[in-house]
Structure formats: C-alpha cells, structure tokens
BAFI-3210 file (N, C-alpha, C; in Angstrom, 3 decimals, decimal comma, padded with zeros to 6 digits):
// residues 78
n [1|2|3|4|5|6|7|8|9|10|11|12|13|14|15|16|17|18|19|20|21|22|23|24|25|26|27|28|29|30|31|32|33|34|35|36|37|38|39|40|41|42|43|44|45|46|47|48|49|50|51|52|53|54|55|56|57|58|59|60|61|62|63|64|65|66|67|68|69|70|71|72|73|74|75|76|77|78]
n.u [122,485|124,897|126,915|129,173|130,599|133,514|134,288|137,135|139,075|139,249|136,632|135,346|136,111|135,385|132,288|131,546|132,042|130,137|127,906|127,783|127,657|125,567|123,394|123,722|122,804|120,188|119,067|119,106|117,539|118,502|119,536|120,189|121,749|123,126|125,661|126,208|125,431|127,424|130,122|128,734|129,033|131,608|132,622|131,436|132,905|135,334|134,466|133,266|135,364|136,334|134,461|134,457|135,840|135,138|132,163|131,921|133,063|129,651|128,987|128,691|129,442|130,114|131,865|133,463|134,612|136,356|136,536|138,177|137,051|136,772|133,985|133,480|133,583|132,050|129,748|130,513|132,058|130,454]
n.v [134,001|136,530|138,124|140,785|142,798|143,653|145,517|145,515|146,673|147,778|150,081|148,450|145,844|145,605|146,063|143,600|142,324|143,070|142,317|139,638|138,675|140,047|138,527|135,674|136,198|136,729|134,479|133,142|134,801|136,850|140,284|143,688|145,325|147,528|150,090|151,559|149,558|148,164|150,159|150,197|147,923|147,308|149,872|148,621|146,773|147,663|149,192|146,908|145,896|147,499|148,097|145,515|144,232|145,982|145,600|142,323|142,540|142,733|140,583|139,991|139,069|140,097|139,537|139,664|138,341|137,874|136,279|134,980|133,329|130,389|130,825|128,278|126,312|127,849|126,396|124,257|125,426|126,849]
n.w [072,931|072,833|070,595|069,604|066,983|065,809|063,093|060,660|057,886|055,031|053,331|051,254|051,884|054,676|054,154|052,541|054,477|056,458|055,015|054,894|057,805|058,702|056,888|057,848|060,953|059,920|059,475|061,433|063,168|064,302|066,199|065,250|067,549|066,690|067,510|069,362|071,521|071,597|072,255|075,121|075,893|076,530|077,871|080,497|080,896|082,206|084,120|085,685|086,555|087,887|089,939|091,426|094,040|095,715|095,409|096,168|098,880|099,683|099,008|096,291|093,145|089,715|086,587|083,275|079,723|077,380|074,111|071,377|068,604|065,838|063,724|063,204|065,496|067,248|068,506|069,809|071,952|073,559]
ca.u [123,869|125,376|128,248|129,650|131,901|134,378|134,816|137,779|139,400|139,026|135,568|134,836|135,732|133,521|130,734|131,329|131,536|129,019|126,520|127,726|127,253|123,677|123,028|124,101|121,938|119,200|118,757|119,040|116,528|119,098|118,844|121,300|121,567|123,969|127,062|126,166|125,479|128,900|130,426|128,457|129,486|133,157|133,104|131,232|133,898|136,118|133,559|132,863|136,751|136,628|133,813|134,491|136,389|133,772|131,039|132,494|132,554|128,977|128,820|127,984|130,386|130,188|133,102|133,135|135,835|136,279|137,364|138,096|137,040|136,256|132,184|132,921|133,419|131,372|128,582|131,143|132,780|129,309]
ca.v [134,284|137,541|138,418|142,312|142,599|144,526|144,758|145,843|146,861|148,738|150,036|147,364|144,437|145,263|145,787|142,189|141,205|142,959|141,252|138,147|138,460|139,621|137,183|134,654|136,714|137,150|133,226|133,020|135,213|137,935|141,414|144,271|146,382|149,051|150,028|151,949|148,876|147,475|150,720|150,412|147,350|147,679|150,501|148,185|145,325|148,084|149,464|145,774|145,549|148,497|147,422|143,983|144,311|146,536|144,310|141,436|142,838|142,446|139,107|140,416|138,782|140,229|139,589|139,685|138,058|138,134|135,466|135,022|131,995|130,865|130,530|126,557|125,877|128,431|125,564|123,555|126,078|127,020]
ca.w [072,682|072,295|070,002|069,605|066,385|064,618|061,315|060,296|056,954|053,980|053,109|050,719|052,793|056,146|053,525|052,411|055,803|057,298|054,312|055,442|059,336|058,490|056,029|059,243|061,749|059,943|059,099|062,939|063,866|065,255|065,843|065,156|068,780|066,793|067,536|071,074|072,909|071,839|073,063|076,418|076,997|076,422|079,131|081,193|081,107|082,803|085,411|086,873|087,391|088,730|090,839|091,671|095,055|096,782|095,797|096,768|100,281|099,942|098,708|094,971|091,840|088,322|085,794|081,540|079,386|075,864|073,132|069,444|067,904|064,807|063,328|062,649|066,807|068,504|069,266|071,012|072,759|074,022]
c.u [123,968|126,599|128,398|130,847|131,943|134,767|136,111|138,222|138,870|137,365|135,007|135,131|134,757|132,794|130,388|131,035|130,485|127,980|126,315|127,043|125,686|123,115|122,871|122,812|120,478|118,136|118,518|118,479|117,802|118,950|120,212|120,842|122,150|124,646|127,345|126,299|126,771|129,704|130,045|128,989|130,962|133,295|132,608|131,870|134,711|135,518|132,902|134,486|136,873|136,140|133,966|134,872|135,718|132,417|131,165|132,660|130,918|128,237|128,018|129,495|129,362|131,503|132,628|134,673|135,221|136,976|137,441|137,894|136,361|134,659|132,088|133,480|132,870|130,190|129,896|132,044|131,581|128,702]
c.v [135,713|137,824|139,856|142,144|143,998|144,427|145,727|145,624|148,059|148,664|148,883|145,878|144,477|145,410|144,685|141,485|141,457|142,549|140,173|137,594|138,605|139,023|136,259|134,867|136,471|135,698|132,730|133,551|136,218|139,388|142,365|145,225|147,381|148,984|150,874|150,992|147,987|148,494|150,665|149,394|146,868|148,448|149,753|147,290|146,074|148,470|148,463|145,574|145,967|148,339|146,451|143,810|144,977|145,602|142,838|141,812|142,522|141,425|138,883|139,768|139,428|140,232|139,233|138,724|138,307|137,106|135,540|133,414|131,487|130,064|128,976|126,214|127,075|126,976|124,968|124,024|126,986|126,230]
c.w [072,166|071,609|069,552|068,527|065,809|063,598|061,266|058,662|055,865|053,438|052,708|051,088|054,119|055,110|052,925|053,575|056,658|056,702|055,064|057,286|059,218|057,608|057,430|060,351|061,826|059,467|060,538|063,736|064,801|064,777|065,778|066,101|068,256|067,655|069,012|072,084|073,064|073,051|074,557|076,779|076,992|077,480|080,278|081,895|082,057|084,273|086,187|087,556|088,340|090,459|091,902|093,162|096,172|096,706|096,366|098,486|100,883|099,734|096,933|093,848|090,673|087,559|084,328|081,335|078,029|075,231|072,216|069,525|066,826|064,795|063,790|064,672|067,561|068,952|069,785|072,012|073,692|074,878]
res [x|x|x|x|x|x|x|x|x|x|x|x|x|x|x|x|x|x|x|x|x|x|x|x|x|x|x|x|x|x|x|x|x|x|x|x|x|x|x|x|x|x|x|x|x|x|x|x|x|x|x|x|x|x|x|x|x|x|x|x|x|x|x|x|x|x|x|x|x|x|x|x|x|x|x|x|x|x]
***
C-alpha cells in the first residue's frame, strides 16, 4: 500500500501530525519516499490522462484516482 499525504496547518500541528503518521509507519514497517515522489506522482496522474487515448489505440490502459478516507476504514476499503 501506498499513501502520499499532506499535512496541512500551522507549523505546530503538521509537526504533531507528522509524529503521529511516523509513529503509524514506522510500527508498520513503512518507509518515508520524501516529498519528490509525491510531487512526481501528482504530475503523473495528469500525464496518463493526457496519455490515455493514444495508448489505448494500442491496446495499453493506465488510470490513477484519488480518495480521502478515514485511518479507522482503510482495511475495508482495501
């Protein structure tokens, strides 16, 4: 599973929340990719759209989506 977040707010709340996410992570054996591979794949979500209609000529699908949902149902929305 991959998840890409944003923290938002005032200094001293992302630094609560980003404890907490790696607190979470790091009980889970996850790794922090940094904040490039979010950016890459944010432009990427746009460059398969972009894509999508020429590959598909050649019998190629790729598509992304994105959701919010909260911690206590990601396993069943999985």
């Amino acid at each position: 599973m991959l998840a890409t977040i944003l923290f938002e707010g005032n200094r001293q709340e992302v630094s609560q929340e980003i404890k907490i996410v790696r607190k979470i992570a790091n009980a889970n054996k996850g790794v922090n990719a940094g904040p490039s591979n979010g950016e890459r794949g944010y432009f990427l979500t746009f460059a398969i759209a972009y894509l999508r209609d020429f590959a598909m000529d050649y019998e190629l699908i790729g598509e992304s989506f994105e959701t919010s949902i909260s911690w206590n149902n990601v396993t069943g929305f999985c």
